[in-house]
C-alpha positions in Angstrom: 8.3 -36.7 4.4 7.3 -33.3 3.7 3.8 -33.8 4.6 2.2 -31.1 6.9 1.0 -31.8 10.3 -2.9 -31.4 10.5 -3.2 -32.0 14.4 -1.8 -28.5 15.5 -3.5 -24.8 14.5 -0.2 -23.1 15.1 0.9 -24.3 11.1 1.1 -21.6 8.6 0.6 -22.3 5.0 0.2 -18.5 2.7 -2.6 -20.3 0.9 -4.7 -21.1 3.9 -3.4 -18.7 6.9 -3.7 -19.6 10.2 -6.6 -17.8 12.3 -5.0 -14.4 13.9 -2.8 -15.1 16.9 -3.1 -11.8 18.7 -7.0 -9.9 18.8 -7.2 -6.9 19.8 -6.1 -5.4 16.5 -2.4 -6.9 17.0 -1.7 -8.8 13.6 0.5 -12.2 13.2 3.4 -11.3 11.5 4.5 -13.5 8.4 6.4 -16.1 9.7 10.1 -15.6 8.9 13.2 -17.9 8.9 14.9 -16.2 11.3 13.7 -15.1 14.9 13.3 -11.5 15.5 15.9 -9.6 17.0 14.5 -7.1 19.3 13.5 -9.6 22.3 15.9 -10.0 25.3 19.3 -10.1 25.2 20.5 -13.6 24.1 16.7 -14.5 23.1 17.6 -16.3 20.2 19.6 -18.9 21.9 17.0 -19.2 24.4 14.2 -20.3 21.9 16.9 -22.1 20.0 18.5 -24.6 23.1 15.0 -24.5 24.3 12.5 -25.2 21.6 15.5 -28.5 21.0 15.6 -29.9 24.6 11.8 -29.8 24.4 11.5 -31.6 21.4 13.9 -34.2 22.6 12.2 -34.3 25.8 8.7 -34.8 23.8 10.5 -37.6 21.9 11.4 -40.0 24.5 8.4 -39.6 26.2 8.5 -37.6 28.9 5.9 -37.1 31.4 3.8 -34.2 30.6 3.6 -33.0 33.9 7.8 -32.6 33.5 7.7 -31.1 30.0 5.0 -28.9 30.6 7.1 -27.2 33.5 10.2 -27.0 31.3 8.0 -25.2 28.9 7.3 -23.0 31.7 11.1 -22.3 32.5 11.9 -22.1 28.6 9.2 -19.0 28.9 10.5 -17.2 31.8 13.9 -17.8 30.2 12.8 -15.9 27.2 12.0 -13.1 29.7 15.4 -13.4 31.9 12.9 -14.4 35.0 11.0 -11.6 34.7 7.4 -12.7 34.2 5.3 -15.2 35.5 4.0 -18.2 33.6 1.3 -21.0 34.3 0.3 -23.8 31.8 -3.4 -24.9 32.3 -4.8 -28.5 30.8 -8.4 -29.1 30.0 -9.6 -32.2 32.2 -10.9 -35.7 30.7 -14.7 -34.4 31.1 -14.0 -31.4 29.7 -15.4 -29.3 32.5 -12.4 -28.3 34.8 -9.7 -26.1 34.0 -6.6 -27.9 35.8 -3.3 -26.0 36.9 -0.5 -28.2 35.3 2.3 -25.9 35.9 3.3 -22.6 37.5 6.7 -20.5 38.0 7.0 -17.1 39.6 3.1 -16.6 41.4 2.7 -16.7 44.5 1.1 -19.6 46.3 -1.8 -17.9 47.8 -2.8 -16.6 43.6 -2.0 -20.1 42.6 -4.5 -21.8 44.7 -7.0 -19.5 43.2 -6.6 -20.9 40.1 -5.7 -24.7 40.4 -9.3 -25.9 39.2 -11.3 -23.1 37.4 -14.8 -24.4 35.8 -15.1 -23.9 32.2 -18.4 -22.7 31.9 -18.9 -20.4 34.8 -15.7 -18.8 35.8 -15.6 -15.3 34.2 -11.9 -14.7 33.8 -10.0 -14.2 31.2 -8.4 -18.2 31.2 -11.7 -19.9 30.8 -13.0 -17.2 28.7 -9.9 -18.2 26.2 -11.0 -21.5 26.4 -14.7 -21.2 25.6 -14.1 -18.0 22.8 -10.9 -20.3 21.4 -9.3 -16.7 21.2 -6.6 -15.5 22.3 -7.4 -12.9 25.6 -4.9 -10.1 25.4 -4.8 -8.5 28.9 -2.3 -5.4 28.4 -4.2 -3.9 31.5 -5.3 -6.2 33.9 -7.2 -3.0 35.2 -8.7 -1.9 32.4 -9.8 -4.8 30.4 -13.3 -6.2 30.9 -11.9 -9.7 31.3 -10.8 -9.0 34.6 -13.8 -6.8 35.6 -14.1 -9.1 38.9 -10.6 -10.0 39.6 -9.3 -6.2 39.7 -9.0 -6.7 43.5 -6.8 -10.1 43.2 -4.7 -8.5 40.4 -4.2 -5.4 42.1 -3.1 -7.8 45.6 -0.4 -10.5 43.9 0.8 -7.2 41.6 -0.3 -8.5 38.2 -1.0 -5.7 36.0 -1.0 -7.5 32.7 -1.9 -11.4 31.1 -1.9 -12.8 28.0 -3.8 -16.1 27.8 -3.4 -18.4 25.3 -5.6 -21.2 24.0 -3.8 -24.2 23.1 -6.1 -25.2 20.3 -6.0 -28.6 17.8 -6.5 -28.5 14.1 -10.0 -29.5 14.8 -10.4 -26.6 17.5 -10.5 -28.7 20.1 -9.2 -26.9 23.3 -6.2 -28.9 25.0 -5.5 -26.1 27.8 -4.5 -22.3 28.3 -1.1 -21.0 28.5 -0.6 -17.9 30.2 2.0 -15.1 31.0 1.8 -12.3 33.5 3.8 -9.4 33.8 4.3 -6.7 37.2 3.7 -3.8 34.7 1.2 -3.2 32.0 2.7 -4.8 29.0 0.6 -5.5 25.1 3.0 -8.4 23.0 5.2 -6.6 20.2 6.5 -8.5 17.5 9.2 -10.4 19.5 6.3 -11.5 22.1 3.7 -12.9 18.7 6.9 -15.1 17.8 7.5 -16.1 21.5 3.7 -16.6 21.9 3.4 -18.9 18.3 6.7 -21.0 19.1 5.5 -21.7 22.7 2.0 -22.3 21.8 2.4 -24.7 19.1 5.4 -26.5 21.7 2.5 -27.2 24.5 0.0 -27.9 22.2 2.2 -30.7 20.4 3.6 -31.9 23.8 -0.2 -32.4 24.7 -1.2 -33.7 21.9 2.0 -36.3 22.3 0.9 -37.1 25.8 -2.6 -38.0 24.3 -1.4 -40.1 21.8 1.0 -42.4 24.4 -2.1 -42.8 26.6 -4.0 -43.8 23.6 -1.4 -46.1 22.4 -0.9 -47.5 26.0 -4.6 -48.2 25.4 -4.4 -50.1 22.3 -1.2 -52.0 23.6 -3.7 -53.6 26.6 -6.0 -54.4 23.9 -4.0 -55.8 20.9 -0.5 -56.4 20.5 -0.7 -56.0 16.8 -1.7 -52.3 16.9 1.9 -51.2 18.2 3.0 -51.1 14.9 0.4 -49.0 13.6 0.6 -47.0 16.3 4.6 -46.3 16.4 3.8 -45.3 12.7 0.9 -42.8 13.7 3.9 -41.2 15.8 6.6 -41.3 14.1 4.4 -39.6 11.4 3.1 -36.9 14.3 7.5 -36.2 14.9 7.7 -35.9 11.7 4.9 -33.6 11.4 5.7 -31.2 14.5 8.9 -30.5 12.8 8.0 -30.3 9.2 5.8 -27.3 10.7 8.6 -25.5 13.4 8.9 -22.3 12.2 12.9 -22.9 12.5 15.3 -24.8 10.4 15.6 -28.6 11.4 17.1 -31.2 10.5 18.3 -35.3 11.7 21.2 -36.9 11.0 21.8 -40.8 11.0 24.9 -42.5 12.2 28.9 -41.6 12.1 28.2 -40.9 7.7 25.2 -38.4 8.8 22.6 -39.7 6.6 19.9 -36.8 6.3 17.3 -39.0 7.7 15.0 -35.8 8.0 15.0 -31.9 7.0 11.8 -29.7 7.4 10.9 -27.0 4.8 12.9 -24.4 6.3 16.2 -26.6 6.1 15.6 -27.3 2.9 15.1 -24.2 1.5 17.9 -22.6 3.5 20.2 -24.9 1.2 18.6 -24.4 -1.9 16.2 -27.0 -2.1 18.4 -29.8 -3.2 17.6 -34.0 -3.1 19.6 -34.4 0.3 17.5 -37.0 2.5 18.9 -40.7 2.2 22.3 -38.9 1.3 25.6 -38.6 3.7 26.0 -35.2 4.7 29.0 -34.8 2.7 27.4 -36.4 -0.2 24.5 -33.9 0.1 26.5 -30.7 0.7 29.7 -31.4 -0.4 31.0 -27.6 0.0 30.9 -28.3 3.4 34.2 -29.8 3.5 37.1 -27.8 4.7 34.9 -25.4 6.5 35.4 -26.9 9.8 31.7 -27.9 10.6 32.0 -32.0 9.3 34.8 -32.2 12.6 32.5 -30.5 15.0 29.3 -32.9 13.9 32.1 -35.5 14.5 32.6 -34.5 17.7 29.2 -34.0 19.0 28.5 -37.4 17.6 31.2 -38.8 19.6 31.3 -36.8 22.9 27.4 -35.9 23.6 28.6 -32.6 24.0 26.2 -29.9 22.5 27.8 -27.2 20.0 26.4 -23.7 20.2 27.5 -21.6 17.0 26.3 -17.7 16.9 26.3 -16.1 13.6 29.0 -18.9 12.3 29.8 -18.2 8.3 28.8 -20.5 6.3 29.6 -20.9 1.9 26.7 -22.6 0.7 25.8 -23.8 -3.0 22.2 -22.4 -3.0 22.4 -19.9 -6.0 20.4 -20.3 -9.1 23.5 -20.1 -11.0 25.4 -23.0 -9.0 27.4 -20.5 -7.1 28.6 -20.6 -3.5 26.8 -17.7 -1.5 28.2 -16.5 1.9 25.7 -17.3 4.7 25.8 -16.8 8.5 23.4 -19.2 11.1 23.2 -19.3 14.8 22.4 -23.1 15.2 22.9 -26.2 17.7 24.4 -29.6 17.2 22.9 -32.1 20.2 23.8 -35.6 20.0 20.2 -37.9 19.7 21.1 -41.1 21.5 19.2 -44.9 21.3 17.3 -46.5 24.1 20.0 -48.1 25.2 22.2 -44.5 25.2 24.4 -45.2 22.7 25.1 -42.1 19.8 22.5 -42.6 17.5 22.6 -39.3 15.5 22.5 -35.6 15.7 19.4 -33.0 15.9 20.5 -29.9 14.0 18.1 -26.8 14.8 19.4 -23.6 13.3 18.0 -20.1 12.1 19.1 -18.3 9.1 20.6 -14.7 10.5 22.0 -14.0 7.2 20.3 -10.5 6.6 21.1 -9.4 10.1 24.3 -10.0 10.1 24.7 -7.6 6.7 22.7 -5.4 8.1 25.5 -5.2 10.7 28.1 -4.9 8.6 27.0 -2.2 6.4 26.0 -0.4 9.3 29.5 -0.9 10.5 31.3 -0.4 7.1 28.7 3.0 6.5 30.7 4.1 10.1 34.2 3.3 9.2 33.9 5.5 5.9 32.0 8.2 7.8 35.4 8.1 10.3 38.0 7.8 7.3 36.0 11.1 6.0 36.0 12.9 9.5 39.9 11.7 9.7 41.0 12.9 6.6 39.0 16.3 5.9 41.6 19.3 5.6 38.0 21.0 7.5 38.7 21.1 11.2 35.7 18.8 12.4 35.1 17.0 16.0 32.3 14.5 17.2 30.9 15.1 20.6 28.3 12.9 22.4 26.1 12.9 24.5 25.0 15.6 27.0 28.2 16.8 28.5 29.7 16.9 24.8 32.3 13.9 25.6 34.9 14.2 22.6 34.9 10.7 20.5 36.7 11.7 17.1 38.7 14.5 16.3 40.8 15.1 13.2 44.5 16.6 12.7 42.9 19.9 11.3 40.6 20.4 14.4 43.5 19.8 16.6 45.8 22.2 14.7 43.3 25.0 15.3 42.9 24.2 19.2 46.5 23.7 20.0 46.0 20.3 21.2 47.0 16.8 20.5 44.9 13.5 20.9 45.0 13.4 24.3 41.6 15.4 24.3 39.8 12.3 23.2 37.8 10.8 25.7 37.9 14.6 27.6 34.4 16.7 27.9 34.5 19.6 25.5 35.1 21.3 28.3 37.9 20.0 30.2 39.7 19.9 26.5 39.1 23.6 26.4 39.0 25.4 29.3 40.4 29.1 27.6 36.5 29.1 26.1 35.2 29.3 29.8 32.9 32.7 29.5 32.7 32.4 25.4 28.9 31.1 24.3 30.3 27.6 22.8 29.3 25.4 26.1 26.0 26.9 26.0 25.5 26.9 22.0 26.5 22.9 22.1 24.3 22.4 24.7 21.3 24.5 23.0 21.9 22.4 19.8 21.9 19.2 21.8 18.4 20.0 24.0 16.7 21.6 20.9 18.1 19.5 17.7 18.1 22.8 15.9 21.6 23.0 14.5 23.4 26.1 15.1 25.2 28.1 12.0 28.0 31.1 12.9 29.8 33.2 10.3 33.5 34.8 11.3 32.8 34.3 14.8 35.1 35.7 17.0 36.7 33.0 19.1 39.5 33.2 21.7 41.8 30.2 21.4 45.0 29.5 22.5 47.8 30.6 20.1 51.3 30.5 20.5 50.7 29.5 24.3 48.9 32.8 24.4 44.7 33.8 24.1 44.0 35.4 21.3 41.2 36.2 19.2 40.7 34.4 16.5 37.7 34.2 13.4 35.6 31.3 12.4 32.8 30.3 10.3 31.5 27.1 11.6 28.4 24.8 13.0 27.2 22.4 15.1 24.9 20.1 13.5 23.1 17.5 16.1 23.2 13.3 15.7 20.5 11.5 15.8 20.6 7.9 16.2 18.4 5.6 14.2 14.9 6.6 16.3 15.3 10.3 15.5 16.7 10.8 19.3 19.9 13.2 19.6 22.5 11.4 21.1 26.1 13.8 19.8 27.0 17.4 18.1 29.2 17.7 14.6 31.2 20.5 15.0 32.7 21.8 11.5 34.5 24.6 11.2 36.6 26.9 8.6 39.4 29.8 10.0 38.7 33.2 8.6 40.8 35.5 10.7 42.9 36.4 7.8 39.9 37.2 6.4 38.6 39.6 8.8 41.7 41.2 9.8 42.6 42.2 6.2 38.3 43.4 6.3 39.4 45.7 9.1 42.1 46.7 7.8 40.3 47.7 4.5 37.5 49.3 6.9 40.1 51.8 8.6 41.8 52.8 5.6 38.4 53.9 4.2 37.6 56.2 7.4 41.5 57.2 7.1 40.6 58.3 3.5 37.3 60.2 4.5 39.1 61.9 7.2 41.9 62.7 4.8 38.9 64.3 2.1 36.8 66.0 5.1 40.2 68.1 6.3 41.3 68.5 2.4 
């Protein structure tokens, strides 16, 4: 059961590590149990919904031709339509370069590249295919890949390509899988994850497509080889998803027998004896958290179940206790030949650290505010350029004359008496510069007793960064000293009054 797939390169094992997904000096990142966050918006869902469909698609058999161009649509998904993708196979003589699938080139580029030869053509997708590297294009202009197809790039607006080889365990080459962007464009770590999940998808739906024609083969030959051959891919199923870098697991009937659960599944519920057992046999803390009823449901309606960052209490300490997780996952319903509910596909990723991550970041706020709230300092938040207020405390308020209804206001519309005082320029030097801004007793003309009058401050404006060192606000504390400087002047005249009064003695 937990056997690992040999057929596919895109595995990862720490022992043995695959070869390097990305040349050109980009490194493959450890593989991770859950998917990066800094891809599109809504990414992870994409690769989730995706990535299942696909498998399901793989499963009963559909023609390549049909699940190669879904894989094609899952990529430009990833990518909200915004690059181009083709999916190239290697013919049965091993010389042509065929054009399976394509989404977002134009026709004129795509007849260009139906039926490249292998051994002659110069660019970049039969270069992948004879190096069985990976050809990372970030400049279509600049890299020497594309030395004589500058002119076509430059035509159909391609200014970068990555092309992928779609590899088997024993290096054979199965087909090239590329995408094209309208802007120069090298793969950060969101694009390697893309790039490995889609890779290894093509190269197993390939290799699936291989093995039915092969088994098609045998069938016209010998009837008794179906057996054998329904157990070579069962075993291949069972491979692909021992080795997808995501958590996945099959349920069996109404009494969700764990019929199957890869590595990651297992270890995301702490590597317990669950397969052969009813769900709520194998995780019995399950019950009364609401998810048993939705599997029911699923099971019974076909209807897929989407859950984002759901929490989850799971008994996966060492101790034995329950532990507080959160998954974004899928329930699809697996039907029989005949389309009756057979089972359910579970394909979920562990977003646990991400969502603390979230919350601390939050929590870290909320006590920054209760501290800004509740200083007897006068302090105010300002942000962005034209210094819009966003937090203001009692004190701070007090001192202008105002009440909350500044919030929201520009620094200056709240205070318009400083019109022709330095502030508006000071905030804006502190905000342009980053270099905060430090002023002791100040003079300061506010409004007092509906009346301008001068008033005495030590104070600063400190800038906010956010987390990538950019200023994006102002911190504005500040600390009354008129008292202060009035009973200084005060002391200051009576000293000339007294060295008058000596001079005419």
């Amino acid at each position: 059961m937990a056997r690992i797939f040999k057929d596919i390169v895109f595995t990862y094992n720490k022992e043995n590590p695959p070869m390097n997904l990305l040349n050109n000096g980009i490194p493959n990142p450890e593989p991770v149990t859950t998917i990066p966050q800094n891809g599109a918006s809504g990414a992870i869902d994409v690769l989730v919904n995706g990535q299942a469909e696909i498998l399901e698609m793989i499963a009963a058999g559909a023609a390549l031709d049909n699940t190669l161009s879904r894989i094609v649509q899952w990529v430009s998904d990833c990518y909200h339509g915004k690059v181009s993708v083709s999916i190239h196979k290697v013919s049965n003589d091993g010389t042509q370069l065929q054009l399976v699938s394509a989404q977002g080139l134009q026709a004129e580029y795509i007849e260009l590249i139906e039926n490249l030869n292998i051994s002659e053509d110069p660019g970049a997708h039969a270069l992948a295919v004879r190096t069985r590297e990976n050809i990372i294009a970030a400049d279509l202009q600049a890299h020497p890949s594309w030395s004589g197809y500058k002119d076509v790039a430059a035509q159909y607006n391609l200014k970068a390509c990555w092309s992928i080889p779609l590899l088997s365990a024993n290096n054979e080459v199965l087909g090239v899988f590329a995408v094209y962007f309208d802007h120069v464009m090298a793969p950060g770590a969101f694009d390697v994850h893309v790039i490995k999940l889609v890779g290894h998808t093509a190269a197993i739906a390939m290799k699936s497509h291989h093995n039915v024609i092969v088994q098609q083969e045998l069938e016209a030959r010998e009837n008794a080889a179906i057996k054998r051959g329904n157990d070579d891919q069962l075993n291949f199923y069972r491979g692909m998803l021992e080795d997808a870098p995501v958590m996945i697991a099959v349920l069996r009937g109404r009494d969700m027998v764990f019929d199957f659960a890869n590595e990651f599944y297992m270890r995301a519920v702490g590597k317990r004896h669950i397969l052969g057992k009813p769900l709520r046999e194998a995780l019995p803390e399950l019950e009364g958290q609401g998810l048993l009823e939705v599997l029911d449901e699923v099971f019974t309606t076909g209807i897929t179940y989407i859950g984002n960052e759901t929490k989850i209490y799971l008994n996966r300490k060492e101790d034995g206790g329950v532990e507080e997780a959160y998954f974004n996952f899928a329930y699809k319903q697996i039907k029989n030949k005949d389309g009756a509910p057979e089972g359910i596909l579970v394909h979920a990723v562990d977003v646990s650290e991400h969502v603390r991550a979230l919350r601390r970041a939050e929590e870290s706020e909320q006590r920054f505010r209760s501290f800004v709230l509740n200083s007897p300092m006068p302090i105010g938040i300002y942000i962005g350029r034209e210094m819009r207020i966003q937090t203001v405390n009692e004190a701070i308020l007090r001192a202008w004359e105002k009440d909350s209804s500044v919030i929201g206001k520009t620094f200056r519309e709240a205070l318009p008496e400083l019109e022709g005082q330095p502030f508006f320029q000071l905030l804006d030097d502190v905000y342009t510069t980053g270099i905060p801004y430090q002023a002791t007793e100040d003079k300061v003309y506010l409004m007092r007793n509906g009346k301008i009058q001068p008033t005495y401050y030590n104070f600063t404006y400190t800038p906010l960064r956010d987390e990538n060192g950019v200023v994006y606000g102002v911190m504005n504390t500040a600390t009354e000293v008129t008292d202060l400087v009035k009973a200084k002047q005060k002391l200051q005249q009576a000293e000339v009054r007294l060295l008058n009064a000596v001079d005419v003695a």
